[in-house]
Backbone bond lengths (Angstrom), bond angles and torsions (degrees), N, CA, C in turn:
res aa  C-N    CA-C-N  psi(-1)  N-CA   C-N-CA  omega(-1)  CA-C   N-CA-C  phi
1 X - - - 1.471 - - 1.527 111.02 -
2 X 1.498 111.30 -54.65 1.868 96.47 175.28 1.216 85.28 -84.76
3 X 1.397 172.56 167.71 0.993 131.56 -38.51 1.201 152.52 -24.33
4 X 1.611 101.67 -37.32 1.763 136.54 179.99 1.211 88.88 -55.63
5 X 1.375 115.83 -63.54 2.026 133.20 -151.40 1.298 84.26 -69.99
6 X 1.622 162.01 -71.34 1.144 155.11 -126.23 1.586 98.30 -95.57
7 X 1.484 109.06 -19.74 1.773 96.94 167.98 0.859 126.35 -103.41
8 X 1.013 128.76 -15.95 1.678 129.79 141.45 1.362 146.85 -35.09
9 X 1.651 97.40 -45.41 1.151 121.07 159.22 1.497 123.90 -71.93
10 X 1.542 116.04 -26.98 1.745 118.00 -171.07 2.206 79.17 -89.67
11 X 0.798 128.64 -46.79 1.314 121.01 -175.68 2.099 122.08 -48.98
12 X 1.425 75.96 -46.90 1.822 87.32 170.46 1.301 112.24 -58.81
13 X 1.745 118.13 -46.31 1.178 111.44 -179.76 1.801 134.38 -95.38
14 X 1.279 93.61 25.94 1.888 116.44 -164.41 1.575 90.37 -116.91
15 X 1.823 103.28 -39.72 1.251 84.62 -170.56 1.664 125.22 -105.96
16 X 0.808 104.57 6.55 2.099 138.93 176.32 1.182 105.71 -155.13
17 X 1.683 92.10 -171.48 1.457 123.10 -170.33 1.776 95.64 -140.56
18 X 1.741 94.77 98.48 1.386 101.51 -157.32 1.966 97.46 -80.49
19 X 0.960 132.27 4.03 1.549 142.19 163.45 1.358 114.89 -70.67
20 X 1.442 108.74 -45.04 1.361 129.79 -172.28 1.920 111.44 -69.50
21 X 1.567 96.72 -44.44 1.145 124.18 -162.51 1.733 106.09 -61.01
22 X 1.470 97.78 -51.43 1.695 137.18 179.02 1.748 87.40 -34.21
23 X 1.471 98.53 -86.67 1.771 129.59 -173.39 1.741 101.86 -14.76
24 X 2.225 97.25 -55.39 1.652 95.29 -159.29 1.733 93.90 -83.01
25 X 0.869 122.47 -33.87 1.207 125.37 -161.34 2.082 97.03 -60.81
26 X 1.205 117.67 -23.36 1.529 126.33 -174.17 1.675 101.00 -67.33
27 X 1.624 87.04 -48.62 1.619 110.06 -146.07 1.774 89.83 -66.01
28 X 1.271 113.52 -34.69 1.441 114.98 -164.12 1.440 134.88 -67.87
29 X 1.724 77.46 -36.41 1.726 106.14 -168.12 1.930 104.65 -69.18
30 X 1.523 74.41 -60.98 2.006 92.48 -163.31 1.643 110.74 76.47
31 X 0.969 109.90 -24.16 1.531 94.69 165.86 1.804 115.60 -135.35
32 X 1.196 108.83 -177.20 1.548 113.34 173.92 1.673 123.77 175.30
33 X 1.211 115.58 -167.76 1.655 105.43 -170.22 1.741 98.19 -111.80
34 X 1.802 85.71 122.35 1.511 100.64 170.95 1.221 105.50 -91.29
35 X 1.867 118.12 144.79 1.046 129.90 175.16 1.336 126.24 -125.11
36 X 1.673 123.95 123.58 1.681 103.53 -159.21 1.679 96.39 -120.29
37 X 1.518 102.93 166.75 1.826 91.46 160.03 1.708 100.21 -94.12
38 X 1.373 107.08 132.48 1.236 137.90 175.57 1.547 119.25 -57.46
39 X 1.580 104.29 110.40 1.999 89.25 -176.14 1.857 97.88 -106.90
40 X 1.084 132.11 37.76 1.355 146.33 171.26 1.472 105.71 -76.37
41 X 1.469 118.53 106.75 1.563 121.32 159.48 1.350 112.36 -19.46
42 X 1.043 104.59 94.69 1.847 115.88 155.15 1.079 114.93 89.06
43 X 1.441 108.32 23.63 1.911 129.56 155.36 1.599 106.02 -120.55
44 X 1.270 99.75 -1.25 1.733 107.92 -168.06 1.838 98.54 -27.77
45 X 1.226 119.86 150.02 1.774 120.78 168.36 1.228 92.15 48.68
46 X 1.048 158.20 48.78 1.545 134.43 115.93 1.460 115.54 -88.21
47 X 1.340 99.15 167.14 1.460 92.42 159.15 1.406 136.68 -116.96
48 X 0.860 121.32 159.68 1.658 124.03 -153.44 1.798 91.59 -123.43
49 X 1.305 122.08 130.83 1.450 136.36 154.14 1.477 127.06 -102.88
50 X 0.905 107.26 154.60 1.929 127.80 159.66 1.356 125.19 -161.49
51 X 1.207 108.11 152.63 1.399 106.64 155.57 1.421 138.37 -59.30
52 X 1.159 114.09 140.44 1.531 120.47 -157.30 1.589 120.52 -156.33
53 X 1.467 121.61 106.86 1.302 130.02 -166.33 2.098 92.76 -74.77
54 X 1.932 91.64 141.11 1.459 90.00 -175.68 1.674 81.19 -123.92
55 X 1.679 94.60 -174.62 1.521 130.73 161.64 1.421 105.55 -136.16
56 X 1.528 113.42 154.04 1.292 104.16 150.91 1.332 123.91 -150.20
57 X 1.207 125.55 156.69 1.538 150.76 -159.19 1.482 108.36 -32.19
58 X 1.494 128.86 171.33 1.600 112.82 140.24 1.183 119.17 -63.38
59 X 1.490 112.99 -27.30 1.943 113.04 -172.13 1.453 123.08 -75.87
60 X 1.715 101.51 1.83 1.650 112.70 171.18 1.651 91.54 115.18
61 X 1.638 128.47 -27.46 1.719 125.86 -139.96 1.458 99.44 -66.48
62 X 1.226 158.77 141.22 1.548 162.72 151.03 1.318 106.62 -60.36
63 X 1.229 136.95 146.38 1.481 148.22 170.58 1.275 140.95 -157.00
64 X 0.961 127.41 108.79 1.710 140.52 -147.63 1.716 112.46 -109.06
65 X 1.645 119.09 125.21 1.515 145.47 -178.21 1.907 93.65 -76.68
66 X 1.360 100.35 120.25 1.573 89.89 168.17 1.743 86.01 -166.51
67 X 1.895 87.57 151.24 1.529 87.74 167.63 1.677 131.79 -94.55
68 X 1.989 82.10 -175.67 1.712 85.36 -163.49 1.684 123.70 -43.51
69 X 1.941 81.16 -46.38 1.575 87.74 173.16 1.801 141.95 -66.01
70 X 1.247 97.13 0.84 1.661 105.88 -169.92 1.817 108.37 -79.14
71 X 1.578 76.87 160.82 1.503 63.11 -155.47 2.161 113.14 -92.87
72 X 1.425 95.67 4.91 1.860 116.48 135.54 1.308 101.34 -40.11
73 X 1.244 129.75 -96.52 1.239 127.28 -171.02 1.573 122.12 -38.19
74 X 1.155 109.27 -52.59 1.542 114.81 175.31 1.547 116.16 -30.58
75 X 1.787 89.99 -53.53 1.530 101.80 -174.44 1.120 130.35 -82.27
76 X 1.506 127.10 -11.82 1.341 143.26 -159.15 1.216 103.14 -91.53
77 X 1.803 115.13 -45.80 1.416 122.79 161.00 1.786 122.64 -34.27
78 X 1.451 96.82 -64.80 1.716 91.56 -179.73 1.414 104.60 -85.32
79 X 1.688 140.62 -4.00 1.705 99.98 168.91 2.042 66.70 -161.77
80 X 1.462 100.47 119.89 1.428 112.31 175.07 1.716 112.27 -81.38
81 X 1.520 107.63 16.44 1.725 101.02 -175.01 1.676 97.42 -79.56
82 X 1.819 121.99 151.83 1.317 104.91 179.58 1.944 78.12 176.53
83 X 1.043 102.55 133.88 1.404 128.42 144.83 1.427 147.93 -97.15
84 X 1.572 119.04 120.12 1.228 142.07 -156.96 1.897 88.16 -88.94
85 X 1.150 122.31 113.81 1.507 131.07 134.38 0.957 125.71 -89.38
86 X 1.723 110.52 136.12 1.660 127.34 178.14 1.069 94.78 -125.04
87 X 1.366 114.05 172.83 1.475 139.56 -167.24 1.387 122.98 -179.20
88 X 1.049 128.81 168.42 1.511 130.32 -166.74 1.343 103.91 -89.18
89 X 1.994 106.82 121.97 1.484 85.94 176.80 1.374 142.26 -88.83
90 X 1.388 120.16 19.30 1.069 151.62 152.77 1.177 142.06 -128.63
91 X 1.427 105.98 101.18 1.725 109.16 -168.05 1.548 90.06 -122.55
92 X 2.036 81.41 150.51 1.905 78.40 -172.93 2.087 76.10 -117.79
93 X 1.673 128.26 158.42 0.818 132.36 157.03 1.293 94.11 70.97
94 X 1.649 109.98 -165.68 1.594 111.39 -170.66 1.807 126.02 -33.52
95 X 1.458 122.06 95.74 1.405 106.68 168.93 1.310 129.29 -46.53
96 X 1.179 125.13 -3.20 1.581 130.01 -176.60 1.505 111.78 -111.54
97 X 1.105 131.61 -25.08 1.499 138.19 128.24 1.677 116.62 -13.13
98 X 1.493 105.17 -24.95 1.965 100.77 -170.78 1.464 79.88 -127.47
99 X 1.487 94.94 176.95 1.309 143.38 176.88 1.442 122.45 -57.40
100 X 1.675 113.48 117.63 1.474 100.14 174.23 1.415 101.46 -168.06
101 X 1.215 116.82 167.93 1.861 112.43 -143.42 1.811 86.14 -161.96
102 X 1.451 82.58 143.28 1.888 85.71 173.82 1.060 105.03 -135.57
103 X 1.524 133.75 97.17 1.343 146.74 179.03 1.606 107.52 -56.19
104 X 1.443 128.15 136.40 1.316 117.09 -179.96 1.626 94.05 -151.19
105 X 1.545 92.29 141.50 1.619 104.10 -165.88 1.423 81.78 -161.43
106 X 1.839 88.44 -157.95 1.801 113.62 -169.22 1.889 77.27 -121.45
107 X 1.170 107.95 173.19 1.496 136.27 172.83 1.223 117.22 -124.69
108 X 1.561 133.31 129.53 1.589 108.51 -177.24 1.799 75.59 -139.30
109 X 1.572 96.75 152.97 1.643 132.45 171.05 1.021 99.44 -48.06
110 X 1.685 148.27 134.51 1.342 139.90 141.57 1.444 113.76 -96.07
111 X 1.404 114.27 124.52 1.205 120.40 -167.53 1.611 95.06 -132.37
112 X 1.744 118.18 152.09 0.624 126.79 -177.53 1.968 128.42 -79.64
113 X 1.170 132.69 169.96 1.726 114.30 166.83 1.524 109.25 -57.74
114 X 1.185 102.90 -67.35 1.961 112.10 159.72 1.347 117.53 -7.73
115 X 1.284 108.61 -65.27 1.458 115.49 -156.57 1.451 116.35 -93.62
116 X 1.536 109.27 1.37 1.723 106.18 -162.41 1.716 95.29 -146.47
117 X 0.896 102.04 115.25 1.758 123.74 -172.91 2.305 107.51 -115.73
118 X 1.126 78.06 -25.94 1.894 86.06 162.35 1.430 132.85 -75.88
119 X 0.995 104.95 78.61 1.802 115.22 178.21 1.186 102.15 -34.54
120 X 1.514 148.06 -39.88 1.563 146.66 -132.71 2.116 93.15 -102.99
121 X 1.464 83.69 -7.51 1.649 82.37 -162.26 1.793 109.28 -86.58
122 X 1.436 99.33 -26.18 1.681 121.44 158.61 1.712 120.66 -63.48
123 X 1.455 96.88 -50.07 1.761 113.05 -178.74 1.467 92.55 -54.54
124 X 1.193 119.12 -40.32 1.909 107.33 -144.47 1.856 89.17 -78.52
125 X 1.313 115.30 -21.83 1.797 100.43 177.64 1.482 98.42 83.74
126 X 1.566 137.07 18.88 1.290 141.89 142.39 1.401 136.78 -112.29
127 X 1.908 106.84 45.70 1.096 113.93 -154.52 1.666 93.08 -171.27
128 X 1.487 92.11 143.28 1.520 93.76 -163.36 2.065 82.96 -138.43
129 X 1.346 106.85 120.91 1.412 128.27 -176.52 1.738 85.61 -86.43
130 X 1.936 116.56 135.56 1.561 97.31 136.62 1.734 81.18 -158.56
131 X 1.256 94.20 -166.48 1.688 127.04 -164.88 1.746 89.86 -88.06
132 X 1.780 90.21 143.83 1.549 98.59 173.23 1.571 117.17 -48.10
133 X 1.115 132.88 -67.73 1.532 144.40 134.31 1.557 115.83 33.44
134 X 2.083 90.57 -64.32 1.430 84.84 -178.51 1.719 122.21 -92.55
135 X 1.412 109.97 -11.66 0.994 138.17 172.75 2.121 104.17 -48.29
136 X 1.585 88.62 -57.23 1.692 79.77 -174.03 1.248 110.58 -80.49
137 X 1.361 127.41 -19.56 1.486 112.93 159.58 0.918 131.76 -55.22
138 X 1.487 141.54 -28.12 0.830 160.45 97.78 1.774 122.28 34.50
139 X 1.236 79.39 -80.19 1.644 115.57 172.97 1.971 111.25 -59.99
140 X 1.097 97.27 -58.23 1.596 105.50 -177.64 1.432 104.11 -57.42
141 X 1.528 113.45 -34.31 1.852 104.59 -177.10 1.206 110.47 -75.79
142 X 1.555 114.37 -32.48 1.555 121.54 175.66 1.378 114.99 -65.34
143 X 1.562 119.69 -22.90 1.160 122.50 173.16 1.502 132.16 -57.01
144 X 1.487 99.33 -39.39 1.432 108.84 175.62 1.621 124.93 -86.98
145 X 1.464 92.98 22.45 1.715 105.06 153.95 1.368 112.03 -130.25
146 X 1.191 118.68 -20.10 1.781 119.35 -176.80 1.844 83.20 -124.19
147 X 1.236 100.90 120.12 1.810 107.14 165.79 1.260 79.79 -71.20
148 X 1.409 138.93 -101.37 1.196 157.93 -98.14 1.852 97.08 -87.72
149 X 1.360 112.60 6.83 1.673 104.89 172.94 1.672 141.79 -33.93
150 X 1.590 88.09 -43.37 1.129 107.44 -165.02 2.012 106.97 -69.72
151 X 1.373 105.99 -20.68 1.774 116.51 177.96 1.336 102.41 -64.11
152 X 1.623 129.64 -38.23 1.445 147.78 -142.57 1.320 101.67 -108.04
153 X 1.476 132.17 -14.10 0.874 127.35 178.16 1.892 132.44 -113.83
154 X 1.540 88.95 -8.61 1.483 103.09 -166.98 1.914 80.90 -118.06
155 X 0.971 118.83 -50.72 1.576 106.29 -150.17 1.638 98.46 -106.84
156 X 1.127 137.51 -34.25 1.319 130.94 -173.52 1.334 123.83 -101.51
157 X 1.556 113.88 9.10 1.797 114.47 151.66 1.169 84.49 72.98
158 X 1.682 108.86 60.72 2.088 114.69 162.35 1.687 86.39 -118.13
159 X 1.494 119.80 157.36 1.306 120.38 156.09 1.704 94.80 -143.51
160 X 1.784 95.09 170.46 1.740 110.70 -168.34 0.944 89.84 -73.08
161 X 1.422 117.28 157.80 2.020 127.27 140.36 1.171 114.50 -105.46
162 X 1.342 147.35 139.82 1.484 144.17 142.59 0.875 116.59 -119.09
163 X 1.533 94.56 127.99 1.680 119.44 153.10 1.287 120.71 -48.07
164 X 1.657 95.63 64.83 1.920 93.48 160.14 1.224 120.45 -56.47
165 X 1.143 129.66 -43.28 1.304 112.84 -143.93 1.955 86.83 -118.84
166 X 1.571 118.89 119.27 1.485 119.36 172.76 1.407 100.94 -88.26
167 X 0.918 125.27 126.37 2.071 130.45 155.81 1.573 92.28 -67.04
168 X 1.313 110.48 -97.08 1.413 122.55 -147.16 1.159 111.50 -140.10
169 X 1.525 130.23 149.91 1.625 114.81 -179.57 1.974 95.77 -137.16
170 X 1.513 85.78 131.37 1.642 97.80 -179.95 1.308 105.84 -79.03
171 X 0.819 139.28 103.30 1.687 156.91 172.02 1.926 105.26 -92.62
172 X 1.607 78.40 103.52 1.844 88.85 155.81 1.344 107.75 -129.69
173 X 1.612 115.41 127.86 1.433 117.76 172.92 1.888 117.42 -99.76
174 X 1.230 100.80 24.27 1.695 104.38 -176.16 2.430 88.04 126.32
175 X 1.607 81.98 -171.76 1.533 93.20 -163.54 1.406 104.90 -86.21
176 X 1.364 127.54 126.10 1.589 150.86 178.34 1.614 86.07 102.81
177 X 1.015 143.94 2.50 1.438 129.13 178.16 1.312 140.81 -88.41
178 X 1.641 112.73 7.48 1.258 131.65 171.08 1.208 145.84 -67.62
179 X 1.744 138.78 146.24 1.203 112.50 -130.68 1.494 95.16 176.97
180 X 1.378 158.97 109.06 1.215 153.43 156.53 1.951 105.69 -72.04
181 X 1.060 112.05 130.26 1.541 124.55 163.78 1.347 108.79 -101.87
182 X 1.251 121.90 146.99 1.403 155.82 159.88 1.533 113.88 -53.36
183 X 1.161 139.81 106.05 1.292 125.99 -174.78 1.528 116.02 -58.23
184 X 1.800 116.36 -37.22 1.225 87.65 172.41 1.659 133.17 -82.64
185 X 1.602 116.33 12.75 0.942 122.04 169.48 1.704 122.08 -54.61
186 X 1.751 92.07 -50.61 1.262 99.47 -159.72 1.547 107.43 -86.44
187 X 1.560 109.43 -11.13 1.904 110.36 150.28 1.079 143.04 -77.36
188 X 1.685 96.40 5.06 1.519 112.74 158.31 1.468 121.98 -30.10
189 X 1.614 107.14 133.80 1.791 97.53 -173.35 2.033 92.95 -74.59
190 X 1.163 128.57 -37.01 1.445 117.80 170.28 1.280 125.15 -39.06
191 X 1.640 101.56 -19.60 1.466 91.56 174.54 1.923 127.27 -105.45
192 X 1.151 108.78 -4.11 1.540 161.31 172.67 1.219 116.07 -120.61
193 X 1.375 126.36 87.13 1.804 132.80 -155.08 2.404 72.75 -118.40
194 X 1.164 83.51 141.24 1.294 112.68 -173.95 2.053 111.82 -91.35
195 X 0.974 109.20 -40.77 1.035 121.50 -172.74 1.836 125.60 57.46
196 X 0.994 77.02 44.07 1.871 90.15 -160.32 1.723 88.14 -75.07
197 X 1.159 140.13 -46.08 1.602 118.81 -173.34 1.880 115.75 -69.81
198 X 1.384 124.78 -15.61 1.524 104.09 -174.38 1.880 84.65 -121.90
199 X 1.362 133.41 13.86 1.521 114.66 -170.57 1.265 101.79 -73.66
200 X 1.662 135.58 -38.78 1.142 112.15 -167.10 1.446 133.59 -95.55
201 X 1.700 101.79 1.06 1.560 123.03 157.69 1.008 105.85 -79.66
202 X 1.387 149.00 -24.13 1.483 142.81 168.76 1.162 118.38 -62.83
203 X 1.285 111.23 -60.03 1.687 118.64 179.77 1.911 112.71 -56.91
204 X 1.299 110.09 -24.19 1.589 136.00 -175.93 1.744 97.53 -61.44
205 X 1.371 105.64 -67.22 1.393 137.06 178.43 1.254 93.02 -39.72
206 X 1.495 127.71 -70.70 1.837 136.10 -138.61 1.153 85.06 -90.93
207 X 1.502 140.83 -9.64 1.237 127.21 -176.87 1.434 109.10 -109.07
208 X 1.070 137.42 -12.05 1.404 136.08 -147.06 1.911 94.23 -132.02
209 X 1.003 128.96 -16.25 1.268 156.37 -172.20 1.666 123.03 -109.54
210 X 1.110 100.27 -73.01 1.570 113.50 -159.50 1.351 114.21 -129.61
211 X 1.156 111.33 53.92 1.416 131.78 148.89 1.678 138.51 -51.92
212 X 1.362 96.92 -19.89 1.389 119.52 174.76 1.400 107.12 -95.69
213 X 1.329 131.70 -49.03 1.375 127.88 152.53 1.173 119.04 -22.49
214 X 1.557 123.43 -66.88 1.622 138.01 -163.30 1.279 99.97 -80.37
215 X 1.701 133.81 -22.71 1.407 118.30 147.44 1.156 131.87 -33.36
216 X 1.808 108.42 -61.89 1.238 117.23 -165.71 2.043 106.82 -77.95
217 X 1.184 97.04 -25.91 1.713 88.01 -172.36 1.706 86.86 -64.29
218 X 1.193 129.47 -42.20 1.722 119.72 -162.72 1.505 95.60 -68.94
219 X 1.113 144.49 -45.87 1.429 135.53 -177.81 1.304 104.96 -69.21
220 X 1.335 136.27 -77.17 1.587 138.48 163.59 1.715 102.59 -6.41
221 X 0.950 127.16 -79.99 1.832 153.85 -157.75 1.916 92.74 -71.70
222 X 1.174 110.62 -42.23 1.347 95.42 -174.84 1.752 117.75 -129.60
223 X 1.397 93.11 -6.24 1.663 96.00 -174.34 1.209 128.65 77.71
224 X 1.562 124.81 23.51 1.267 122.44 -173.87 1.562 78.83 -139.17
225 X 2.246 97.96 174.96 1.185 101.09 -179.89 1.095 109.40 -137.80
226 X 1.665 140.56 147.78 1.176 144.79 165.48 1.280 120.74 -134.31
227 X 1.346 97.14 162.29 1.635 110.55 -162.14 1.572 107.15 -86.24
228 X 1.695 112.44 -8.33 1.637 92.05 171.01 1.712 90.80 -164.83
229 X 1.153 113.57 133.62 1.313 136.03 -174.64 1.431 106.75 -130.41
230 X 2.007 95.96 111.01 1.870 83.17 158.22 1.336 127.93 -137.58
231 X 1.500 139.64 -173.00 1.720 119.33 -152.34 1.895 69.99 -107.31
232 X 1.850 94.06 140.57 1.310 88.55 144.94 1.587 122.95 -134.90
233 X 1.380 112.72 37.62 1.020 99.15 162.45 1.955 86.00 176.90
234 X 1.752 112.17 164.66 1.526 103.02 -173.40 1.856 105.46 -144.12
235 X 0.565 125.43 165.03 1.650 120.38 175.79 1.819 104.67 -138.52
236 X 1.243 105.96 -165.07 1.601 112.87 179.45 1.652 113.38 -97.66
237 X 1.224 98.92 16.93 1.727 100.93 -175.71 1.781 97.81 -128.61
238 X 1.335 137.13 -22.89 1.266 139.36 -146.77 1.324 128.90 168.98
239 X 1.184 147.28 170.61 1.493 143.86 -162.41 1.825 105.75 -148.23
240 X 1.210 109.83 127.94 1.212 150.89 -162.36 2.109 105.84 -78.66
241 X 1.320 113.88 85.65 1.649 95.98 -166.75 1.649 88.80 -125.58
242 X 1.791 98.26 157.59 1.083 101.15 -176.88 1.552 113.27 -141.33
243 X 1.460 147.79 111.84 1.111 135.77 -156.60 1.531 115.21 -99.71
244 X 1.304 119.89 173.38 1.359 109.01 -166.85 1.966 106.77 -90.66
245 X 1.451 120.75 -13.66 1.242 168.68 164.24 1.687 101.24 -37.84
246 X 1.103 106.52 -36.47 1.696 107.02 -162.06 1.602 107.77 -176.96
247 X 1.677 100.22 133.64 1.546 107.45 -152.85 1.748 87.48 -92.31
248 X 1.029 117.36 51.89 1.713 126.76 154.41 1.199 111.28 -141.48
249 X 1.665 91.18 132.97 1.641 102.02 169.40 1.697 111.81 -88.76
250 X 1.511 116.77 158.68 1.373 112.60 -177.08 1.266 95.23 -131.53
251 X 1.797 105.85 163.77 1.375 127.47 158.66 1.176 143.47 -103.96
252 X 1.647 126.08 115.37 1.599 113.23 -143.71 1.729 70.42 -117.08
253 X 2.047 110.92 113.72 1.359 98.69 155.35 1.589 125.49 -90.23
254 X 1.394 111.18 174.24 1.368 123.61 -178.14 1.433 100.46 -78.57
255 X 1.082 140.15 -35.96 1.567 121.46 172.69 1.591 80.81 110.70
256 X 1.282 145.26 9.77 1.519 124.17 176.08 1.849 91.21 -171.94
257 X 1.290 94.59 151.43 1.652 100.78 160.37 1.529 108.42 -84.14
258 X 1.560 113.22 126.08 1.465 115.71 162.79 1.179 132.23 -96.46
259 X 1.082 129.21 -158.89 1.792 134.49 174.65 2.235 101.77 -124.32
260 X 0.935 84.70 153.23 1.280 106.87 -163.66 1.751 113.19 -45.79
261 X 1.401 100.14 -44.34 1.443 113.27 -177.04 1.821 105.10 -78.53
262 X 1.727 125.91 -14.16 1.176 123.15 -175.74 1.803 104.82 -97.24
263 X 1.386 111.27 14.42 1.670 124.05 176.93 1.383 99.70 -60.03
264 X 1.456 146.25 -61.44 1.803 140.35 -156.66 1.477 82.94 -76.53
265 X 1.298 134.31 -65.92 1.647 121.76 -167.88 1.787 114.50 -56.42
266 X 0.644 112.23 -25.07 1.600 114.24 170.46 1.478 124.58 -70.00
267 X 1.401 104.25 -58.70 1.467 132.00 154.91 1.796 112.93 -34.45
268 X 1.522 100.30 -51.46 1.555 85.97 -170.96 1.617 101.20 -101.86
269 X 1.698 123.43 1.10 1.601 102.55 150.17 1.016 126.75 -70.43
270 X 1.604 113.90 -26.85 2.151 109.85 160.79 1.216 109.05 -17.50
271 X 1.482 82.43 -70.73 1.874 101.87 -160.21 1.499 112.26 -59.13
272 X 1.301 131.66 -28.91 1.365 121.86 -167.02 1.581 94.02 -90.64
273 X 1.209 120.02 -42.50 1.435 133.78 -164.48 2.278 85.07 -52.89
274 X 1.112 123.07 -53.94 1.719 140.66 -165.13 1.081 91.03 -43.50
275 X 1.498 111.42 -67.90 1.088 134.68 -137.64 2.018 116.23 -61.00
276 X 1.976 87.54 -41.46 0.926 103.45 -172.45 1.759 116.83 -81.71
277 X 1.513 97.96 -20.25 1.545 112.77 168.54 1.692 104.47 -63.22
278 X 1.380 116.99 -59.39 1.607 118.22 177.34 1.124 108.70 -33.89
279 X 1.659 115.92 -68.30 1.447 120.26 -162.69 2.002 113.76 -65.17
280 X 1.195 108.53 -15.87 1.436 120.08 170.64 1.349 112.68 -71.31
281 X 1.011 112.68 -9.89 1.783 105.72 -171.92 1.778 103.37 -95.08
């Protein structure tokens, strides 16, 4: 039996980069089944699941829009332990044949400076303080899985959660492929490359240049058209555009985390990927 477990594990890691794997497998899905322990009379300590559309961070973290009343929320409040399952969203024949990973951490409330005047709500370590700023970034990544975010978040008493804190993630990539990761492995900045030395000559470039490009990815990506589109800001998963058309900025991702030097090839599959959506209509 540990033998079994120790070859499984040297196989996962001979044959990928099961950290790496985690990242695309997030990036792909966009959604998955949240799981909480249940504080409901006479489910007390179980756990309760659903489906649940995520985003996630530059630092790799996943984070999920839900309201006050759900009963996620209910539970997250009195014990924030809860696991995120992913899975392949298309499996043909055996589902256990593919890929699927169960991220497990804590969840904490993100609340804004604005909105949170309770010191005790920071102390308790289920509560994540930031600046409006970061809040809509936030928001804009969540956007490009929920259009309609922005209703859920201002008017119907939804707030973010993040998985600050990762424990461990069960990684199966098919059979002999099993493998627990280390959370801070998989928050490795190697695995989350920042791009902080060429981002702000890039965005310089896409702006000063290729403006007609960042047209067409905003029409392509969303179907509308404007007369001036520009990037304001880009990460290793996607690019940050904002039109003069509409007082929201959006996020058009690449469909994968890259490396720094694969930024112009990514950039110009946007554009061909747009282009070819336009001309389809």
């Amino acid at each position: 039996m540990a033998d079994d477990i120790d070859m499984a594990e040297r196989n996962s890691r001979e044959k990928s980069n099961p950290p790496s794997d985690v990242i695309q497998w997030l990036v792909e899905t966009g959604h998955g089944v949240l799981s909480t322990i249940s504080s409901n009379k006479g489910t007390e300590d179980y756990p309760i699941s659903s489906v649940v559309p995520f985003a996630i961070t530059p630092e790799g973290k996943p984070y999920i829009l839900i309201a006050g009343i759900a009963a996620h929320t209910k539970n997250l409040r009195q014990n924030n332990k809860s696991t995120l399952f992913i899975s392949h969203p298309n499996p043909e024949g055996d589902p256990q044949s593919f890929w699927r990973a169960s991220i497990i951490g804590n969840f904490k409330e993100v609340k804004t400076i604005a909105s949170s005047s309770d010191k005790s709500e920071v102390a308790s370590g289920k509560t994540i303080i930031v600046t409006e700023e970061e809040e809509e970034m936030m928001l804009i990544r969540y956007r490009a899985q929920v259009p309609n975010a922005d209703a859920y978040l201002k008017t119907h008493n939804f707030s973010f959660w993040l998985m600050d804190h990762i424990i461990k993630i069960r990684y199966i990539a098919g059979f002999g492929r099993i493998c627990w990761i280390e959370g801070d492995e998989y928050l490795s900045n190697e695995i989350h490359p920042t791009f902080q030395s060429s981002k702000l000559e890039s965005i310089e470039h896409m702006n000063d240049d290729h403006v007609d490009a960042m047209i067409d990815i905003y029409d392509g990506y969303h179907g509308k058209t404007s007369s001036s589109v520009i990037m304001t800001d880009l990460d290793s998963r996607g690019v940050f555009l904002q039109c003069q058309d509409s007082i929201h900025s959006f996020y058009v991702p690449f469909g994968k985390t890259i490396a720094e030097d694969e930024l112009r090839v990514a950039i110009i599959k946007l554009v061909k990927q747009a282009r070819e959506q336009i001309k389809a209509r």
